[in-house]
C-alpha positions in Angstrom: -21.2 9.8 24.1 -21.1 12.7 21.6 -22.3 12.7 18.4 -19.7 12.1 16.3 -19.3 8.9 17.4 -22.7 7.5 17.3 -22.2 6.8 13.7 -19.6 5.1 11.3 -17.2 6.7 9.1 -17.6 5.2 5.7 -14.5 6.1 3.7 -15.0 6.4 -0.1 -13.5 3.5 -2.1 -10.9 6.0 -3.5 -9.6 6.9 0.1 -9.7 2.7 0.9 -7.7 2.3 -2.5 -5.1 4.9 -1.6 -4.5 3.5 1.7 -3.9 0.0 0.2 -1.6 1.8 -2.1 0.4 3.7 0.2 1.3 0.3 2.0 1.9 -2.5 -0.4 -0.2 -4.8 1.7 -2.3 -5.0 4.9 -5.1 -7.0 6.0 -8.6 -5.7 6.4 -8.6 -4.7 9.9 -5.0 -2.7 10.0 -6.6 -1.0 6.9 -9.3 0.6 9.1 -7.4 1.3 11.7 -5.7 3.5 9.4 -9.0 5.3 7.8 -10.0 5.9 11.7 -10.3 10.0 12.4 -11.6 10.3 16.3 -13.7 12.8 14.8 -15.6 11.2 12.1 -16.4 8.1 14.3 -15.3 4.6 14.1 -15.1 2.5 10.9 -15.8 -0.9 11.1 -13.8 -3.8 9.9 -16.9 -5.3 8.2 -17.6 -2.2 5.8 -14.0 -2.1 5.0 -14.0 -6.4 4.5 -17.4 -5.5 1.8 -16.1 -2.5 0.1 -12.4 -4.9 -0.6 -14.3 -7.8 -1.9 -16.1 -5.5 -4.2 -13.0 -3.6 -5.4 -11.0 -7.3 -6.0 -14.4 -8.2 -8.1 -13.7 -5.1 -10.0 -9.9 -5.8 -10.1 -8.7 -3.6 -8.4 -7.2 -5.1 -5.3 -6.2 -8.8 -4.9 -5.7 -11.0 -1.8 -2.2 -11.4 -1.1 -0.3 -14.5 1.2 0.1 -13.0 4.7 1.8 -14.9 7.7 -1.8 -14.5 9.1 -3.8 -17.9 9.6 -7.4 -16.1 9.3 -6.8 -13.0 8.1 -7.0 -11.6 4.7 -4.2 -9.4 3.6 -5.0 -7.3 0.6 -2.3 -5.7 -2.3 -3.3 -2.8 -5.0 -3.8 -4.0 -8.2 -1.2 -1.5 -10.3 -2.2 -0.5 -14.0 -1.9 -3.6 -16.5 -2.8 -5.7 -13.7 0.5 -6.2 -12.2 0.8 -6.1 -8.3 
């Protein structure tokens, strides 16, 4: 196992919010797939679940209906708090 992958990527909130942004919606674990570089190691859907629930207490992301029965499917929060 090299080293890279012996520990998590942890993107920024910044780079989770852009991600968000640049797809209207996705739910938690599409949105780490989607921060995953091979080379910076894997990022877990739990960081990415905490660092969401702390952005929507902060406004700046909001759970969204999803076809999904258990999955949470987040939106960007746009400026003047419409979606």
């Amino acid at each position: 196992m090299s080293a890279s992958t012996l520990f998590e990527h942890r993107p920024t909130d910044a780079e989770i919010l852009a991600c968000v942004r640049a797809h209207s919606r996705s739910v938690t674990a599409v949105i780490a797939s989607r921060l995953m570089k091979p080379e910076q190691g894997p990022v877990y859907t739990a960081f990415i679940l905490r660092r969401m629930k702390a952005m929507e207490k902060a406004g700046l992301v909001k759970r969204v209906k999803s076809s999904y029965a258990v999955q949470i499917c987040w939106s960007a929060v746009m400026e003047g708090g419409a979606s």
